[in-house]
Every structure is written in C-alpha cells, then in structure tokens.
C-alpha positions in Angstrom: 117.9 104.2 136.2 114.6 105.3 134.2 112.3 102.7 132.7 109.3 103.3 130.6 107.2 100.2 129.7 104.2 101.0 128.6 101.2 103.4 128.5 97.9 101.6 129.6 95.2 103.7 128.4 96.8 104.1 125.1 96.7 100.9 124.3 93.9 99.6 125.3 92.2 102.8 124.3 93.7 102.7 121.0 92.2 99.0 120.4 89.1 100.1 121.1 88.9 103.1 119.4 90.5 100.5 116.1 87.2 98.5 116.6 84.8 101.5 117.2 86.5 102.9 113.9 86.7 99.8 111.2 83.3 98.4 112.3 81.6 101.1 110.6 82.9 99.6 107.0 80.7 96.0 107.6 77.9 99.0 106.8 79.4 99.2 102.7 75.7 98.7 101.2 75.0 96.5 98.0 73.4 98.0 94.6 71.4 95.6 92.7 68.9 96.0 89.3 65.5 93.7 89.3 64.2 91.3 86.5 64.7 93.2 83.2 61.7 94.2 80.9 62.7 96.8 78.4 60.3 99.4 77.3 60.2 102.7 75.0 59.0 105.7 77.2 57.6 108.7 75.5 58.8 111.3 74.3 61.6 109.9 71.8 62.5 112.5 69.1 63.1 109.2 66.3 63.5 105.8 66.1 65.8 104.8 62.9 66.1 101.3 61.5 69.9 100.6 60.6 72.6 98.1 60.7 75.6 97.7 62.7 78.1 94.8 61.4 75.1 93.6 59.1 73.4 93.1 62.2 69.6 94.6 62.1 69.5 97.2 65.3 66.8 99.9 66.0 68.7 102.9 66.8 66.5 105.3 69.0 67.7 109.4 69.7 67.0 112.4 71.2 65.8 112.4 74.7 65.8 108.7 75.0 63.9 107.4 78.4 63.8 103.4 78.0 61.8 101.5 81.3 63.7 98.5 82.7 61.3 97.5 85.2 61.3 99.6 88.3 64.5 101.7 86.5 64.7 104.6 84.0 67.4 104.6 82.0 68.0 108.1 80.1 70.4 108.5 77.6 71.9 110.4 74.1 71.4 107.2 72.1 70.2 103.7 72.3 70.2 100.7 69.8 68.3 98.0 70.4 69.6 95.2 68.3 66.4 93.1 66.7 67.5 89.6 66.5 69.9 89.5 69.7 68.9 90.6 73.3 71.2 93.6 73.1 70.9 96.9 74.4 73.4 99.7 73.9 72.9 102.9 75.2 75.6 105.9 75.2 76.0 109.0 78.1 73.3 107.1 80.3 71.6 107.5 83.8 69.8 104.8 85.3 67.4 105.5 88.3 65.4 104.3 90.8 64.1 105.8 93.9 66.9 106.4 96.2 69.4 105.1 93.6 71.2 106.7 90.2 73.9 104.8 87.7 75.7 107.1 85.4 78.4 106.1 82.8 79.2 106.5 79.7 78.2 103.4 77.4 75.8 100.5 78.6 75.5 97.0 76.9 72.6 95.1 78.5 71.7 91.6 77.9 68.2 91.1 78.7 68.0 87.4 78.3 71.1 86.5 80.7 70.3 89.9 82.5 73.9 91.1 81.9 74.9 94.6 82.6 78.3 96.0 81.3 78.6 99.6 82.1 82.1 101.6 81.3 83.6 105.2 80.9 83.2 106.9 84.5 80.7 104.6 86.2 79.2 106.4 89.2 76.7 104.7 91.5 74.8 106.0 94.1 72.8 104.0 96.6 71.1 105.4 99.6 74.1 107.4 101.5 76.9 105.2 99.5 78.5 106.3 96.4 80.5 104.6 94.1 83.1 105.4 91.1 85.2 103.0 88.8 86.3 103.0 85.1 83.9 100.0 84.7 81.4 97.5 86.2 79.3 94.7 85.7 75.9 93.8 87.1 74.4 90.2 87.1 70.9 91.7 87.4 69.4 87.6 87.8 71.8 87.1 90.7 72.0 90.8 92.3 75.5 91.2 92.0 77.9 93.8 90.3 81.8 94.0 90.0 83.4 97.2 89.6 86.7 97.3 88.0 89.8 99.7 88.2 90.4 103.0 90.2 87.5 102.3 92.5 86.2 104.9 94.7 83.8 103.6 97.8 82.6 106.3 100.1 79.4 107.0 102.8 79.3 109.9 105.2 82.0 108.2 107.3 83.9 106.0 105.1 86.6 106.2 102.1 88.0 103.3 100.7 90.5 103.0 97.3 90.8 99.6 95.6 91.5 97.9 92.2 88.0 96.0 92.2 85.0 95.1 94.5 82.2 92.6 94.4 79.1 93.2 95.9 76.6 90.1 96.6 73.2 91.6 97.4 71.5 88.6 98.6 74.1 87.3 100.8 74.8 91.0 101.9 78.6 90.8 101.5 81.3 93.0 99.7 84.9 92.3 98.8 87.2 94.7 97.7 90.5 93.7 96.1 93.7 95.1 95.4 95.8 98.0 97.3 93.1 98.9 99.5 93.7 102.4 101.2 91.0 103.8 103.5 89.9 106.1 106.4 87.0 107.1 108.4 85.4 110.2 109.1 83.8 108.8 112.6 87.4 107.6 114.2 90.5 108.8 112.8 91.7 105.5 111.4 93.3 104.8 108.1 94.6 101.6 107.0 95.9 99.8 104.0 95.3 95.9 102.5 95.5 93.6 99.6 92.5 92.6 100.1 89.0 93.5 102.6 85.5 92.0 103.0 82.3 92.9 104.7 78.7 92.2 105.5 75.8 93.6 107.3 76.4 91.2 110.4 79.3 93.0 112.0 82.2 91.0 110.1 85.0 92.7 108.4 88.6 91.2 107.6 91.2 92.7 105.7 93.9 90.5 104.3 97.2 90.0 103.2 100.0 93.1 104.4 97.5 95.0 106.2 98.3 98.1 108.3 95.7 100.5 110.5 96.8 103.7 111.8 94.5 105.0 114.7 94.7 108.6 116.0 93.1 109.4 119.2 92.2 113.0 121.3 92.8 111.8 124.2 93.9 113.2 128.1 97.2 112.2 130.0 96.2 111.0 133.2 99.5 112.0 135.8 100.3 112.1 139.4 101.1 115.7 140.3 105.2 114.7 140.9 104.9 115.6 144.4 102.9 112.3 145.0 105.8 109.7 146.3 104.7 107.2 148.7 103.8 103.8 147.5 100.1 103.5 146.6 97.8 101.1 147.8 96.2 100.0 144.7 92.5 99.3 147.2 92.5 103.1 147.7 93.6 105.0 144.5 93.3 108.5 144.3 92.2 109.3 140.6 92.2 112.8 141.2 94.1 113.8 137.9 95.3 116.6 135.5 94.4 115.9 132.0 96.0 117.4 129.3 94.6 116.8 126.1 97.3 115.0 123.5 97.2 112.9 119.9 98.1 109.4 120.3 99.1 107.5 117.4 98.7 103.3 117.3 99.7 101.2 114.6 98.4 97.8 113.6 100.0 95.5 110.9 99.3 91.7 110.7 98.7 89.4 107.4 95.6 89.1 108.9 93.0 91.3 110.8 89.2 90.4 111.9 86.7 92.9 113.3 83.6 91.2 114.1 81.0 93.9 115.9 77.8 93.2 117.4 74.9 94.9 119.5 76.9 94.9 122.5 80.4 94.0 121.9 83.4 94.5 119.4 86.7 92.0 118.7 89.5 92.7 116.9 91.7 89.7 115.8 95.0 90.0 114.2 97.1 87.0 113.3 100.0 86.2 110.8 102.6 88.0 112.3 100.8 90.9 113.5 102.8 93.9 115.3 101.8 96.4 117.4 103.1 99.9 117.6 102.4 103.0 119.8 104.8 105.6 121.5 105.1 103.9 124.6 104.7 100.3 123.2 105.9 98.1 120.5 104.8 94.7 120.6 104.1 91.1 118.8 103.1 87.5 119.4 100.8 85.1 117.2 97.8 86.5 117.6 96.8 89.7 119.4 93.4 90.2 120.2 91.1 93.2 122.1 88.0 93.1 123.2 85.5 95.7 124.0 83.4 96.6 126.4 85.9 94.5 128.6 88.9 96.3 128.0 91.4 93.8 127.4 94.1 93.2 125.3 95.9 89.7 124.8 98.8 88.7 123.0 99.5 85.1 122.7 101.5 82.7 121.9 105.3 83.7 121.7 104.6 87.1 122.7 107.1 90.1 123.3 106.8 93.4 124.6 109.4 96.3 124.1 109.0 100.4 125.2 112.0 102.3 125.8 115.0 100.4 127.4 112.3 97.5 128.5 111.2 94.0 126.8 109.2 91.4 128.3 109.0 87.7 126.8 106.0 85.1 127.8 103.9 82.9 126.3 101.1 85.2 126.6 100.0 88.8 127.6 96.9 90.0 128.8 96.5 93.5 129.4 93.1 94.8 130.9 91.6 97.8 132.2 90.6 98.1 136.3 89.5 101.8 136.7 90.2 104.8 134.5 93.4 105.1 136.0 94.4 102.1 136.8 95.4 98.8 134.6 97.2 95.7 135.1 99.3 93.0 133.2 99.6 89.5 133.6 102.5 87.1 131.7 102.6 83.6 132.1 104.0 81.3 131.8 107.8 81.8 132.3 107.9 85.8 132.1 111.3 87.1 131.2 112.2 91.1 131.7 115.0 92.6 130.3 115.9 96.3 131.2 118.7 98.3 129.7 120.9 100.7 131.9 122.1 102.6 128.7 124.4 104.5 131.3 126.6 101.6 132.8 125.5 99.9 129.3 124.6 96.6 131.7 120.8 94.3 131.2 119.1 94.2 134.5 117.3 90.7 134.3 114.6 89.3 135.9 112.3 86.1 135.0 110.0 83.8 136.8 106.9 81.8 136.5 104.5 84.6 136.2 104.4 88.1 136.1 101.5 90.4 137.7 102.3 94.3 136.7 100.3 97.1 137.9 100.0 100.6 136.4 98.4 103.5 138.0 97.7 106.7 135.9 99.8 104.9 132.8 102.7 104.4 135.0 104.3 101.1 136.0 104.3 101.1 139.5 104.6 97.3 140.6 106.1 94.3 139.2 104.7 90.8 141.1 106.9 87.8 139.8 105.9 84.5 141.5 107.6 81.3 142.0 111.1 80.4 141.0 112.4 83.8 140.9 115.5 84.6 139.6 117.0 88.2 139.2 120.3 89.4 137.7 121.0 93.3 138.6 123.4 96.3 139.3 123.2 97.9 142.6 123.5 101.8 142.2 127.1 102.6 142.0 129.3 105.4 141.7 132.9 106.3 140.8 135.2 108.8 142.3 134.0 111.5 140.3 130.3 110.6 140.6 129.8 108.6 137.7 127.4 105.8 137.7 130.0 102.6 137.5 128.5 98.7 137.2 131.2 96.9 138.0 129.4 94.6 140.7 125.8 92.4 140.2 123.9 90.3 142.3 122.1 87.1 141.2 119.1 86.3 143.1 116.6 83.5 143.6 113.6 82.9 145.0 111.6 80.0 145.6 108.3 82.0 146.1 108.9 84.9 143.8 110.1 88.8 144.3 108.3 92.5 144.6 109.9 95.1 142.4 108.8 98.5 142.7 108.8 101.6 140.5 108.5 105.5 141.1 108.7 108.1 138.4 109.4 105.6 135.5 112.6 104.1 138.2 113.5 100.8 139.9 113.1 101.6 143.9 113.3 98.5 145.3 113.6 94.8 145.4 111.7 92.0 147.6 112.7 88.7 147.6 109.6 86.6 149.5 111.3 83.7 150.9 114.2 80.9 150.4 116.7 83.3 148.9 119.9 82.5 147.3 122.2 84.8 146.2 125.7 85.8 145.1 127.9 88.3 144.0 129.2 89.1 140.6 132.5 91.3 139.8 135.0 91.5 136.6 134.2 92.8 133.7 134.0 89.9 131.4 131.8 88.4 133.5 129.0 91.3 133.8 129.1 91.6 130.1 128.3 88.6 128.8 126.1 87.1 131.7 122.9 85.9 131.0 119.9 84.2 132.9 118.5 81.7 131.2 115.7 82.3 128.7 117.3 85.6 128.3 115.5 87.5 125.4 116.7 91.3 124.1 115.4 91.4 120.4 114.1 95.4 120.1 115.3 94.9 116.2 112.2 93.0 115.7 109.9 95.3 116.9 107.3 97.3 114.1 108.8 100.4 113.2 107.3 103.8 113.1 105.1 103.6 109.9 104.4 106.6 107.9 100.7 107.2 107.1 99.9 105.7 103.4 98.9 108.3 100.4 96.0 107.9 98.3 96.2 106.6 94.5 93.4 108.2 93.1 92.2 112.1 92.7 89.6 112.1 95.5 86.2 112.6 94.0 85.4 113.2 98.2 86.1 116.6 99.1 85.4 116.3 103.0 87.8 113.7 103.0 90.4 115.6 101.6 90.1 118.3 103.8 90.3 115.9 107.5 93.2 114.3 105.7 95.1 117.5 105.7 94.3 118.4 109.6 95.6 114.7 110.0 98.7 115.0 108.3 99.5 118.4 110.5 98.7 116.2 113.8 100.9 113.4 113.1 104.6 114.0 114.1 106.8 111.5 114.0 108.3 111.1 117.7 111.7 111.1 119.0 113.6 107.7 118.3 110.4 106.7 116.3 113.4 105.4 113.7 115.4 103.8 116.2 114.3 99.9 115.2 114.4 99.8 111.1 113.4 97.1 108.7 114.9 96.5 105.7 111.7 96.7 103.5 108.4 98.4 105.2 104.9 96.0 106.0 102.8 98.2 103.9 101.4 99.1 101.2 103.8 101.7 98.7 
C-alpha cells in the first residue's frame, strides 16, 4: 500500500517564492502633472484667430511647443479657446524630465486643472510605462485614470486591466477589471477582478483571483538503499538534487501580500484553494509567512495528495532544516487513505496529529490522545492477490505511532490502554466508518491552465519568457482527475 501526502519543500517553497514574486507589484509608480500655467514657446510657425461652434479660439500650428509649468507639451495643433479655460491640442507629447505623455488629442482645463487625453495614450514614468485608449489626469489632486485595454509594465512586471487609478499623494494604485499579469523576477502569473497597491508593501487582489507560481527547484531524495528508521535528532542531509519545474496554484476571492524590510505574508481568504503536484488543499484562510517558513490553513481545513486526505480545524506546516519539515493538525485530525487495490479506506483520527517529513517524504505520523484507527492488515488470496476481507479497529487512550517508508504504511504503535476488535464480512468493511470520517477529493482545486493575455503585448521581453513558460508547463498525470463544473478563473 503506497501513499503520497505531500511534498514539503514545494509548498512551502512555492508560498514563498508567491510572496517574493507579487511583492514586486506594491512598486507600480504614480504619474502626476503640477499646477497648470499655459505658455506659447517659440518658435510657432502661425497663430490664427478662428471660431469653433461660434466660440472665439486661437488656433496655433506648425511646430507647436506650449509650457505647462515644469512640462512641454509639443504638438501638430493647438487651439486655445479665448473665453473658456480650454486647451486642445492634436498628435501631442508632454514631457518632463524623466517622464513623457503621448496621445493623440488633449483637452485641458486650466481652471479645474482637468486633463482628458485619448487615441493611444502612452505614459512613461521613471522605469514604468503605461498604455490605454484614454485617460484622465486631475492635475490639482495628482491623480489620473486610465481607461480601456490598459497596459502596465516595469522591468519585472506586466499587468492587463480594463482601468486603473493612480493616487500620487497617497501613493496607491487600483487596477480594475480582468486583471492578467506576470513577473519577470519570479515566474508568477495571476489573474483578478480587481488589484491594489502602494509603496508600503501592500497589495490585494480581489474577487476570483488565481496565481500560478513556477519554481527551478532540486528534488531532495534518499538514495533508495537508505531503510532504517531515521532519528529525526541526527538527519543525514546528504542528498542528490535534480533540478525540476514545480507548478503551485493559488485561487481565493481574496488574496493579501503585505511585504516589508524583513518579512513577507500572504493571506488568502474566501474560499481559497491550494494546488500543487503533490498537494491540493483548502480551509478559510491559508496564510504563509516568510522568513519563518510556515504555512497554515485554518479553520475547516483539508488536505488531499494522491489516495490521502487529512481533516482538522487547522494546519500548520513549517520548515525545520532544508530537508526536513513537519505538520501539526489539531484539533480532532482525521486521515483517510485509500487502498485503490482492495478498494478499502484505511482510517485513522485522534486529538492531534504531529507528521514528520524528511527529504519531502512522509516518514512519521504522531497521533495523540483518544486514538482510534480502522485498517486492513496485508492480505493475500490463493493466487497472490491482495484481498481485504478482515479490519481491525483500534483505540487508544494515549494515541498511536504510524510509520512510513518509500511512500508505504510499515507499521503501527498503539501507546497504551488498547482496545481492539476484529472486523470480517463484506458489507460490513464497505460501508464502515469512524466517526468524523471525511473523503471529499471532489472538492479539491483542479489543475488550472495558465490564463492568455487580451491585449497585443506592446512588451516584447514579456512575450518572449511567456513562450519558454508555456514549453515548461506540462500538465501532470491525473492533473484532471478532480473536475469542477465551471473553472475559478478568469476566461
């Protein structure tokens, strides 16, 4: 009997390297304009006296450079409209050191220092760069909202939304609307309704949001000719390490990255979900934290990997060594293992639940106080086929040892006060169950296919580490095997 619970390092690995990777977005810098004075720069080929709609406008053409402030704004055409605080300008550029604003038309309202930009809007700040169909900058207030097909991207971050806000003075931005977006630093990509940042460290994305994390990372094994039980106070980490792309997926209503000088949280709450090749899992809230290396689920949380689920309250999950990691469950820890070859549920459950793993592999299972276990004794049939015709039920007062080599259940210790009893018949090993009893792998994420963008990428560097992505990430064997009738992502 083989069973697979989990992969240590690449979950708590893959957490970290999910808050290492979205922290760099809190970085999305703000564009603002100043206090608007509008003056005529030479040279200026003519300025025309006309009308437009009766009103009186002064039309100025031909190498137009008008001064707004501390800006430039260059342009085919401008008219200045005489007896309203108008500006219209066509095929503009407005600079500032360190800064540029192209589009195509301009209306500016000097007295409520209104700026209406449309036609390719293109802003460049520093190292960020932005593209929309429009925008609009409160220049009194140092804000600007861009609108439709907008493009956000720095040297490690790309970001698709329908609009996004951008508060200067409070140093926040808000993007809205089927967010899609990746990193260059980590290879994370993730998908939202809805996503705000600021220059503190915060990010949240809300509303059906997904992250994909990719990690190059080494397998930590045993050489298979290690057998003997290990005494977790003298572990070996001697180790081959091949080096392998692991895949984690994130999806939760809502997720929280909050980063700071020497620590980074991730929070995800509203049904969040957790999905990895070796682990699927869900509760309330799941939260990790870094440097500490710990990952906790809690409340109503539930575990699944392979033929194995694990029900308690709460999960915490945290890093000893580099090869070494242990889980705790409480209270009331229920394990369920399927034995797809005498199609029988091995069952154990008891107050709490200490399980070590050593180089990814669960090795020990520590349940303590009021023990109870339900399981199959190898068995075989006349022509050496594994038969489970006969179970044992077990309880313990103080709790039970189980024990675990290569992925397989090698023994059972019950501490003291032991009850047991025998099981036979058919209908009776079928449909037995301890009580609190859990085996729900249906609700378990499924394997989520990475999102495409909307948008022709103005980004080429993006474009190109999307396509190495997209040749790393194979879907894995029984990836399928839990479905949902409609995916928690964005289409």
């Amino acid at each position: 009997m083989k069973y697979r619970v989990m992969s240590r390092q690449r979950v708590v690995m893959g957490f970290t390297a999910i808050v290492m990777g979205m922290s760099v977005l809190s970085a999305l810098a703000p564009l603002t304009f100043a206090q608007t004075n509008v003056s005529i720069l030479e040279p200026t080929e003519r300025i025309l006296a006309t009308d437009i709609n009766g009103e009186a406008v002064r039309k100025i053409a031909g190498n137009v450079r008008l001064e707004l402030d501390d800006r430039v704004l260059a342009c085919d055409s401008a008219f200045q409209y005489l007896d309203q605080p108008l500006i219209l300008a066509y095929n503009l550029e407005i600079t500032r050191q360190g800064e540029s604003i192209i589009a195509e038309q301009l209306w500016l309202n000097t007295e409520t220092e209104v700026a209406t930009l449309s036609g390719g809007v293109q802003v460049r700040y520093q190292s960020t760069d932005v593209h929309s169909d429009s925008a609009i900058f409160f220049l009194d207030t140092d804000q600007v909202r861009f609108f439709n097909r907008v493009q956000w991207a720095d040297s490690t971050t790309y970001v698709e939304a329908d609009e996004a806000f951008v508060d200067q003075e409070n140093a926040q931005t808000q993007l809205r609307g089927s967010i899609y977006g990746e990193t260059l630093r980590k290879d994370r990509f993730f998908v939202s309704d809805s996503m705000f940042a600021d220059t503190l460290g915060t990010l949240q994305l809300l509303g059906r949001s997904t992250i994909w994390s990719f990690d190059a990372e080494q397998d930590t094994q045993k050489p298979d000719s290690v057998v003997q039980e290990i005494d977790p106070t003298t572990i070996d980490s001697t180790t081959v390490a091949p080096t392998t792309i692991d895949t984690l997926i994130l999806y939760a209503q809502r997720i929280d990255v909050q980063e700071t000088d020497s620590s980074q949280t991730l929070q995800a709450t509203g049904l969040p979900r957790l999905w990895s090749p070796d682990l699927r899992a869900q509760a309330d809230t799941i939260r990790g934290v870094e440097p500490e290396g710990t990952l906790d689920l809690y409340p109503n949380a539930k575990l699944w990997s392979d033929q194995a689920q694990l029900t308690a309250n709460r999960f915490t999950l945290r890093e000893l060594t580099d090869s070494t990691a242990s889980l705790i469950g409480l209270p009331r820890t229920f394990i369920t293992l399927q034995d797809t070859a005498i199609e029988r549920f091995q069952q154990v459950v008891g107050d709490s639940l200490v399980a070590l793993f050593i180089s990814d592999e669960l090795r020990r299972l520590s349940l303590h106080r009021d023990t109870e276990l339900f399981f199959f004794p190898e068995q075989e049939n006349d022509q050496g086929e594994p038969q489970g015709n006969q179970a044992i039920k077990m309880r313990s007062a103080l709790g039970a040892d189980l024990t675990l080599q290569n992925n397989e259940l090698t023994g059972i210790t019950a501490r003291s006060s032991v009850q047991g009893e025998i099981y036979e018949g058919e209908e009776v090993l079928n449909g037995f169950r301890l009580e609190g009893y859990d085996w729900t792998p249906e609700q378990a994420l499924p394997f989520l296919p990475l999102p495409q963008k909307r948008f022709n990428s103005l980004y080429p560097m993006f474009d190109e580490r999307r396509t190495q992505n997209d040749s790393l990430f194979v879907i894995p064997v029984g990836a399928f095997d839990t479905q949902h009738s409609s995916r928690p992502y964005n289409q």
